[in-house]
C-alpha positions in Angstrom: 0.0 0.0 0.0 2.8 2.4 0.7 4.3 2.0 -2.5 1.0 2.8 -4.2 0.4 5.5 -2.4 4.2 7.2 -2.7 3.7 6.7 -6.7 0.0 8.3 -6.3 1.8 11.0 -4.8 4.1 12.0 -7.6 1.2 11.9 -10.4 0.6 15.6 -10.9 -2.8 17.4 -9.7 -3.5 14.0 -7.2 -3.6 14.5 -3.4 -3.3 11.5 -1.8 -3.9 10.6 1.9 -1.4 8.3 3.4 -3.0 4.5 3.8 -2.1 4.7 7.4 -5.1 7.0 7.9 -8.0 4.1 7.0 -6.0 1.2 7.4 -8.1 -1.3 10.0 -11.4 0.9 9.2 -14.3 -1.7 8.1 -16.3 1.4 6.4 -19.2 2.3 3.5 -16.7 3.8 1.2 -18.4 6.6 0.7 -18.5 7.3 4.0 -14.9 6.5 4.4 -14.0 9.2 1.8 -16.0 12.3 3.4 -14.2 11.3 6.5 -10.8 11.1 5.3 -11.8 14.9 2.8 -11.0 12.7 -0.4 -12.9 12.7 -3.7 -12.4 8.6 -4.8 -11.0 5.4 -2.4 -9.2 2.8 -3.5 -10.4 -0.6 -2.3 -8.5 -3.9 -2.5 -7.7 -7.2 -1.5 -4.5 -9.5 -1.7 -5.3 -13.2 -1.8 -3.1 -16.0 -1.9 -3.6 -18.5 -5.2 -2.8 -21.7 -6.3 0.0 -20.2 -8.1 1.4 -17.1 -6.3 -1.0 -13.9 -5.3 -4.2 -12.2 -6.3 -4.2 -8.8 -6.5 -8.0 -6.9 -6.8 -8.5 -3.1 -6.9 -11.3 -0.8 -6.9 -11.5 2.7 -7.4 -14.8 4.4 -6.1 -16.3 7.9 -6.4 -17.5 9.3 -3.1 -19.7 11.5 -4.7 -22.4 9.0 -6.1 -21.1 5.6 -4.9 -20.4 4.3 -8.5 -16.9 2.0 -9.1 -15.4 3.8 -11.9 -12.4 1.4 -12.2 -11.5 -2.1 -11.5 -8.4 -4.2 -12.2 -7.4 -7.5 -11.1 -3.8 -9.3 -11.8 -1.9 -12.4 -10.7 1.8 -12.4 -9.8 4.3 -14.2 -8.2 5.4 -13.2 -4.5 8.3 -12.0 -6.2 6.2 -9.4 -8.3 4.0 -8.0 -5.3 6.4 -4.9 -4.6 6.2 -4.1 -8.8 2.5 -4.2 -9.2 1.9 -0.9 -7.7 3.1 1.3 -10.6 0.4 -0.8 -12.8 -1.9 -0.1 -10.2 -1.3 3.7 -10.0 -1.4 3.7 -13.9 -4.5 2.4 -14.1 -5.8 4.9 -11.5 -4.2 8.1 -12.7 -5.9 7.1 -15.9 -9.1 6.3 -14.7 -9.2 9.8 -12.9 -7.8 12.0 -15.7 -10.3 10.5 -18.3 -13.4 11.2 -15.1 -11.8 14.3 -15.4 -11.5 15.1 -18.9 -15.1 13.8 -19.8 -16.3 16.4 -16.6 -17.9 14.2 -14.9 -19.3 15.9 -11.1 -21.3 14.9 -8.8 -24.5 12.4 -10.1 -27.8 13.9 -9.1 -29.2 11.8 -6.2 -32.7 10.9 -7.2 -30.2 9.2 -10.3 -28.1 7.1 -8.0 -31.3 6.1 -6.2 -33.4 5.2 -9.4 -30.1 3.1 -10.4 -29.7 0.9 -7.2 -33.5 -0.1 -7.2 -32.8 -1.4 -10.7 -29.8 -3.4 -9.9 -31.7 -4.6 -7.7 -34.4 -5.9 -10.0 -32.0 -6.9 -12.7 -30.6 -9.6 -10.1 -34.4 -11.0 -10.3 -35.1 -13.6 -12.6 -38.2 -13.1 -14.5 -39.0 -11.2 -17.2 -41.2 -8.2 -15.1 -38.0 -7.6 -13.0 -36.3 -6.7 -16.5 -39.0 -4.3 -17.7 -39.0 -2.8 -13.9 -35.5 -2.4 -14.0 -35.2 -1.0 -17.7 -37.9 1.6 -16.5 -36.2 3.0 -13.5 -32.9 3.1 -15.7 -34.8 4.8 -18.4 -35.6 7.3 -15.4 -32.0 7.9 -14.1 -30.9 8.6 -17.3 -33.0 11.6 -17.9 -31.7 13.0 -14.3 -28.0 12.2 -15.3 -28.0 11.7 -19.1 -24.1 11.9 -19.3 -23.2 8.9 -16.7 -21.8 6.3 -18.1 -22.8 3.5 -15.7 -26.2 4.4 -15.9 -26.5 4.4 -19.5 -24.6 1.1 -20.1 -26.7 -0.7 -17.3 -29.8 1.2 -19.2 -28.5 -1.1 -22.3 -27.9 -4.3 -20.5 -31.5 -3.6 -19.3 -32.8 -3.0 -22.8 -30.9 -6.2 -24.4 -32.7 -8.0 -21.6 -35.8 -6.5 -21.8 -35.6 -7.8 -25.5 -34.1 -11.2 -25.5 -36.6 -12.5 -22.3 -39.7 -10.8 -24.0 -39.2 -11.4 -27.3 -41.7 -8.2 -29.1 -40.4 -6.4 -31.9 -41.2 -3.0 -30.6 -37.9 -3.9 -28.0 -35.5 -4.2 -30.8 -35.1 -0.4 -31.5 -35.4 0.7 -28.4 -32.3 -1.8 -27.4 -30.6 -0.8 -30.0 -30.7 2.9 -29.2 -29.4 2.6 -25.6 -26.6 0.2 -26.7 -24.8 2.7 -29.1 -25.9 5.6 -26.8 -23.5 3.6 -23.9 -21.1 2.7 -26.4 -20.3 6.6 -26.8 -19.1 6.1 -22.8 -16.4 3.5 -23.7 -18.1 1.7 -20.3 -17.1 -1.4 -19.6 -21.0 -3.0 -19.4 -21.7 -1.1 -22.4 -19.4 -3.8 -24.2 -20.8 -6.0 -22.2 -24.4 -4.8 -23.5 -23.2 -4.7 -27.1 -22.2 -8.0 -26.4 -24.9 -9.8 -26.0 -27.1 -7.9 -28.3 -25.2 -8.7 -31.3 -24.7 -12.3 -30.2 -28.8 -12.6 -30.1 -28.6 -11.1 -33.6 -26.3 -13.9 -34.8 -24.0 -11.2 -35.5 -21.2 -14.0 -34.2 -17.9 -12.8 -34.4 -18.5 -9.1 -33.6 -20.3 -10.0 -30.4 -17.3 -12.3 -29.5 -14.7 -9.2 -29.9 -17.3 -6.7 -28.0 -17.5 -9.1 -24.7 -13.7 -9.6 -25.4 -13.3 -5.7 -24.9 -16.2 -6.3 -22.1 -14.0 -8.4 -20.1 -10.6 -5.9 -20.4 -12.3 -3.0 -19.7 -14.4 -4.6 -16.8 -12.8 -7.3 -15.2 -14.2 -7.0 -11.6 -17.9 -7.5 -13.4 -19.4 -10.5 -12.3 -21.9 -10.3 -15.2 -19.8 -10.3 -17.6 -17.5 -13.2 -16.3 -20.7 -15.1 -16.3 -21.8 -14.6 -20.1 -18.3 -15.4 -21.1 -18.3 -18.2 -19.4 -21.3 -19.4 -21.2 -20.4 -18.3 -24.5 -16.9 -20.4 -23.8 -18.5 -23.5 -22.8 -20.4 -24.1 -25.9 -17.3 -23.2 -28.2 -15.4 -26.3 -27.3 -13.3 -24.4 -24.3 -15.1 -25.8 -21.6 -12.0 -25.4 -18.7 -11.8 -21.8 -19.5 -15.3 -21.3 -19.5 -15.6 -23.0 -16.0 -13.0 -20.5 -14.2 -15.3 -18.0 -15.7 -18.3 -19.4 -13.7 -16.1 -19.6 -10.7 -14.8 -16.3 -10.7 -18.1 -15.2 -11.3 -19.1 -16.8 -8.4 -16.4 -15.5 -6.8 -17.4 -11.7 -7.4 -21.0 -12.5 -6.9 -22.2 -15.3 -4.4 -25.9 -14.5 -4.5 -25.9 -15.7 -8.3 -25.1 -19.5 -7.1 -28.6 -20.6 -8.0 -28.6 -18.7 -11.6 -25.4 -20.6 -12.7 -25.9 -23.9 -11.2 -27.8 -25.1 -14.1 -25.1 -24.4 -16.2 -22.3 -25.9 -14.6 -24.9 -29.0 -14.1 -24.9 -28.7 -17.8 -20.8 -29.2 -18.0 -20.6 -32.1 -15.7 -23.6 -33.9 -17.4 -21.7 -33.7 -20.5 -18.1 -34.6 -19.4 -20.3 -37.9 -17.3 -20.5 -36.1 -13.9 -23.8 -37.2 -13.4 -24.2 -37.5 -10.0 -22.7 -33.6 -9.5 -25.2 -32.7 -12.4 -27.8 -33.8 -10.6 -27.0 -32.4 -6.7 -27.2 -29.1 -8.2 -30.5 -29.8 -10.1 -31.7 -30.7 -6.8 -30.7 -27.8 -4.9 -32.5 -25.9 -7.5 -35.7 -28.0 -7.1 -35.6 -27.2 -3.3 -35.0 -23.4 -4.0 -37.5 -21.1 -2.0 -37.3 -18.4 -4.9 -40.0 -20.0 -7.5 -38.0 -18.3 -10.6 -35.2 -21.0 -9.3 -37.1 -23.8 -8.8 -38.6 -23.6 -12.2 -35.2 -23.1 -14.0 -34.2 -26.2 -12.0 -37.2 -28.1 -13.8 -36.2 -26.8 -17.2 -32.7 -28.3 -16.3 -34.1 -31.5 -14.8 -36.1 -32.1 -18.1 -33.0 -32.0 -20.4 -30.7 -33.8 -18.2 -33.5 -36.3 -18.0 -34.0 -36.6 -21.8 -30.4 -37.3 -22.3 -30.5 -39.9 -20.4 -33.5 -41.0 -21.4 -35.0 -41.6 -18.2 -38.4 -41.4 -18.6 -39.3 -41.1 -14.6 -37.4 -37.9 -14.6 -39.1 -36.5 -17.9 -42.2 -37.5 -16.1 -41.5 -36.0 -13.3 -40.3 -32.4 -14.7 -43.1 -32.2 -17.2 -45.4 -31.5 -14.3 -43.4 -28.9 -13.2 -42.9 -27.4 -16.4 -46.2 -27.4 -17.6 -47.8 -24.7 -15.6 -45.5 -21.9 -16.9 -44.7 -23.6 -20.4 -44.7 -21.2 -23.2 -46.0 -21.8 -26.4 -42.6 -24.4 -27.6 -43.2 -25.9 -24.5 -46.6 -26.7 -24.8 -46.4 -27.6 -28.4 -43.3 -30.6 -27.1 -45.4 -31.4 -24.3 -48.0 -32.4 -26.6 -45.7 -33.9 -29.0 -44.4 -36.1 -26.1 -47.8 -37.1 -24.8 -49.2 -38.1 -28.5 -46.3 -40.2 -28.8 -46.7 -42.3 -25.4 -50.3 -42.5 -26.6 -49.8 -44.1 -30.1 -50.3 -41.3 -32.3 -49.1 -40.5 -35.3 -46.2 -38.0 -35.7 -47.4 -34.3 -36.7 -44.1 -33.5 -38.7 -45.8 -30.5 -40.6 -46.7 -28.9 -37.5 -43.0 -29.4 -36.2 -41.8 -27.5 -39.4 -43.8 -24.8 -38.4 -42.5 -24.4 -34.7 -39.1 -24.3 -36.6 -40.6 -21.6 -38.9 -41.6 -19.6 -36.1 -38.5 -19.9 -34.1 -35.8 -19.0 -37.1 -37.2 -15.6 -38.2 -34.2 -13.6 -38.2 -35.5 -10.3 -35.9 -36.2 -12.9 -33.3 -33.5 -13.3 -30.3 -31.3 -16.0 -31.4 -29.9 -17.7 -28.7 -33.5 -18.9 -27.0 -34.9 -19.7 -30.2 -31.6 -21.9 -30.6 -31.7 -23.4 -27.1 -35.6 -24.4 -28.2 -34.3 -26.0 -31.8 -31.5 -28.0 -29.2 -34.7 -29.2 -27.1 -36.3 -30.0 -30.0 -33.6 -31.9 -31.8 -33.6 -34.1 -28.8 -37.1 -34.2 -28.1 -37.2 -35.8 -31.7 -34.9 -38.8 -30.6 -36.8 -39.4 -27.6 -40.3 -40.2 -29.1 -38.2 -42.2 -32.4 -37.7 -39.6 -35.3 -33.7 -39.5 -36.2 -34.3 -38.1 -39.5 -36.5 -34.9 -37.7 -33.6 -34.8 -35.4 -31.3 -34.1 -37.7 -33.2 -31.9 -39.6 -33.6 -29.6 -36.9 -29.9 -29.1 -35.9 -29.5 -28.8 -39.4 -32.1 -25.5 -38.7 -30.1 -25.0 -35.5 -27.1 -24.5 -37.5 -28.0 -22.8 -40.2 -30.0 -20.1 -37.4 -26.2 -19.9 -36.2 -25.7 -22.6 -33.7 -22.0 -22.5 -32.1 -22.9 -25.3 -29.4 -20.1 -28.2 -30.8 -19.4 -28.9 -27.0 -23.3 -30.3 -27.2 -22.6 -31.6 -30.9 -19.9 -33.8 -30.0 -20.8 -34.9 -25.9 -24.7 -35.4 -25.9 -25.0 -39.1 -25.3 -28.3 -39.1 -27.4 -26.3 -38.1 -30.6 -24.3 -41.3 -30.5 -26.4 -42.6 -33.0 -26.4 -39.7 -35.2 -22.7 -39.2 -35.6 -22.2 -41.7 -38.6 -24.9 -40.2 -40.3 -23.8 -37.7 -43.5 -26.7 -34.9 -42.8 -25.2 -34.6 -39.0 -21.5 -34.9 -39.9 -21.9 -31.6 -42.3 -24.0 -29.7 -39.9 -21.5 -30.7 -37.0 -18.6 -29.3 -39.3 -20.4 -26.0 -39.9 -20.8 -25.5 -36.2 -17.3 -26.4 -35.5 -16.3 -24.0 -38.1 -18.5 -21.2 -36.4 -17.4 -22.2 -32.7 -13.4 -22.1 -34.0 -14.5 -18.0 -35.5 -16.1 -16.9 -32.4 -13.2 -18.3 -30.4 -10.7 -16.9 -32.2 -12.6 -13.6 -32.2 -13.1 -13.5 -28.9 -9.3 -14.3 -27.7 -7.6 -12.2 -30.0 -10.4 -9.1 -28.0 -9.6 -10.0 -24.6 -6.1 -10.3 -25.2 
C-alpha cells in the first residue's frame, strides 16, 4: 500500500492521503471518503492462489457511490512490490479520463433510481427486467451523461428484448446500446455483447464481450456470459473458471449458474454432480429457481433417457410452459399415446422460431430441445433436420454436438456430420474472435 500510495503521490494534480489514515477501518466507502476529505477510495484485497498472489483493486467515487475502475492481476510473490506502478497507472488514468469527460457529482434521485434497478435486474423473470429498464430509463434523464447508468440502461434493454421477445424492443435496445457505447463503459461492451450475439451477428459480439472483459474485469456479469459463450465453443476449462470467478465476485448468483455448470458435468459424465445441483435448485425457495431447476431436470432427463425424470419435470414445467413448451409437451404425450407424428406442425415451430429479428440464442436453445425431443419419441431423420435449422440459425454449441449421449447414433450419419462441421467451423471463429479481443 505504501508503495501505491508514494507513486499516487508524484502523479501531478492528485492529493493523496497516506493509507495509514483508513488502514483497519471496516467502512461504507463513501463514507470512508467524506471522512478522510478525499474525492475517490481505493479498495483492494490480496489473496493468496494456487499459483502465487491475487491482487484486486477498486476505485470508487465518493460523490455517487459508483466504481469507476477495476483491475485484477496475478503475480508471483516475487512481483508484489512491482505491481503498484500498474496499479497507480491504471488509477491516474481512470481519474484523468473522469476528469476530462467532466464528470461531477451524479444527481441523487439518479443514483437512487439506479440501485432499485440493480436490484431488479438480479431477479429472474421477465417483469423484473421491464422494472429495471424503467427505472434506468428514469436515471438517465436526471444524469444523461453517466456512463454506468446508461450502459446498465443497455444491458437492461438487451434483456428486456431477449426475455420478451416483441419487436417494438429491438429499436429501443438498440438505441441505448450505441448511446452507452459513446461512454467506452465497460458494461456497455458487455451490452453490445450480448445484443449482437442474439442477432447472430457471431464474431462481432465475441470481440465486443472480449473488450467487455478488459475494460471490466471486476464484473461478475460479464464473467458469467463469457463463461457461457466459452462452454459451448469447445473451451469448456476456460469457460468454468469464468463461472467460478463469477461466483467469486457475486455469491448471490449460485442458484442462476448452477444449471449451467450442471450442464458441464452432465456432458463430461458427472452425473451424479449434475444432478446435486438440479436438486438444490428443485428445493430453491425463490419459484423463478425452482422452475429453471425443472427446465434443467427435463434435459438432463432426456439425455438420459430416463423417462421417470421426464415425467416428473413435465409436471413442473407445464404450468409456466410457453408456447414451444406446450407444443413438445404435446408432442411427447401423443407419442406415449400411439399417435401419429405431426411432422408439418414441427416445421412450423421451426418456422416460427428461425425468423431472423427474433432473439437468437433462445430460439436456438428451443431448436437443441427440439432436436432431442425428436430422438426421444423415435424420429432421427426430424432430429437431424432440426440441428441442421439450429445451424443454419447460427448454432456454435459443438461442445453439445460432439458430448450429448443421445447423438451417439447420429454421428455416422452424412446430414449430421456436415452440420456438426459448420458448427465447428463457427465455434473455432467466435473463439478466435473472442481471444484475440480479450487479449
Amino acid at each position: 500500500l505504501e508503495d501505491l500510495v508514494d507513486t499516487l503521490s508524484s502523479t501531478a494534480s492528485l492529493r493523496v492521503r497516506p493509507a495509514g489514515l483508513a488502514r483497519g477501518l471496516e467502512q461504507d466507502p463513501r463514507t470512508l471518503g467524506r471522512e478522510l476529505g478525499v474525492d475517490h477510495v481505493i479498495s483492494g484485497s490480496l489473496r493468496r492462489t494456487p499459483t502465487g498472489l491475487r491482487l484486486s483493486a477498486r476505485l470508487i467515487s465518493v460523490a455517487d457511490g459508483f466504481q469507476i475502475w477495476a483491475h485484477r492481476l496475478d503475480c508471483s510473490e516475487a512481483e508484489v512490490l512491482t505491481v503498484s506502478d500498474q496499479i497507480a497507472t491504471g488509477v491516474a488514468q481512470a481519474l484523468s479520463t473522469r476528469a476530462a469527460a467532466g464528470t461531477g457529482p451524479i444527481d441523487q434521485r439518479a443514483v437512487d433510481l439506479y440501485l432499485r434497478a440493480r436490484a431488479e435486474l438480479r431477479r429472474f423473470w421477465g417483469e423484473h427486467i421491464q422494472a429495471a429498464t424503467e427505472l434506468l430509463e428514469q436515471a438517465a434523464a436526471y444524469a444523461p451523461g453517466s456512463p454506468q447508468i446508461l450502459s446498465a440502461l443497455a444491458f437492461a434493454a438487451v434483456q428486456t428484448w431477449i426475455r420478451r421477445g416483441e419487436p417494438q424492443s429491438l429499436p429501443r435496445a438498440k438505441d441505448a446500446v450505441e448511446r452507452a457505447l459513446a461512454t467506452g463503459h465497460g458494461e456497455a461492451f458487455l451490452a453490445s455483447g450480448i445484443f449482437k450475439l442474439n442477432q447472430g451477428v457471431l464474431e462481432e459480439s465475441a470481440g465486443e464481450l472480449g473488450l467487455a472483459l478488459a475494460r471490466s474485469p471486476m464484473s461478475s456479469q460479464t464473467h458469467e456470459v463469457i463463461g457461457r459463450l466459452l462452454v459451448e465453443v469447445d473451451s469448456v476449462i476456460e469457460g468454468r473458471h469464468h463461472y467460478e470467478t463469477a461466483l467469486g465476485l457475486d455469491p448471490g448468483r449460485v442458484q442462476m449458474v448452477a444449471g449451467d455448470l450442471a450442464r458441464i458435468d452432465a456432458l463430461q459424465g458427472n452425473w451424479t454432480s449434475a444432478d446435486r445441483r438440479v436438486d438444490a435448485m428443485l428445493a430453491d425457495p425463490d419459484p423463478p429457481v425452482a422452475q429453471l431447476g425443472a427446465v434443467f431436470l427435463a434435459r438432463l432427463a432426456i439425455w438420459r433417457n430416463d423417462m421417470p425424470r421426464l415425467m416428473r419435470s413435465l409436471q413442473l414445467l407445464i404450468p409456466r410452459a410457453g408456447n414451444e413448451g406446450t407444443d413438445m409437451v404435446r408432442t411427447f404425450n401423443n407419442w406415449r399415446e400411439g399417435k401419429p407424428f405431426d411432422r408439418e406442425a414441427w416445421d412450423r415451430v421451426i418456422k416460427l422460431l428461425v425468423k431472423p429479428s427474433s432473439p437468437h440464442r433462445n430460439q436456438l436453445v428451443s431448436l437443441q430441445r427440439m432436436a432431442e425431443m425428436a430422438l426421444i419419441i423415435e424420429e432421427p431423420a426430424t432430429a437431424i433436420d432440426t440441428i441442421s435449422a439450429a445451424s443454419a440459425f447460427g448454432l456454435i454449441d459443438i461442445v453439445w454436438l460432439d458430448n450429448c449421449p443421445l447423438f451417439t447414433r447420429l454421428r455416422d450419419e452424412p446430414s449430421f456430420r456436415e452440420a456438426r462441421a459448420e458448427v465447428a467451423d463457427r465455434a473455432w471463429r467466435v473463439l478466435s474472435a473472442f481471444r484475440a479481443a480479450a487479449g
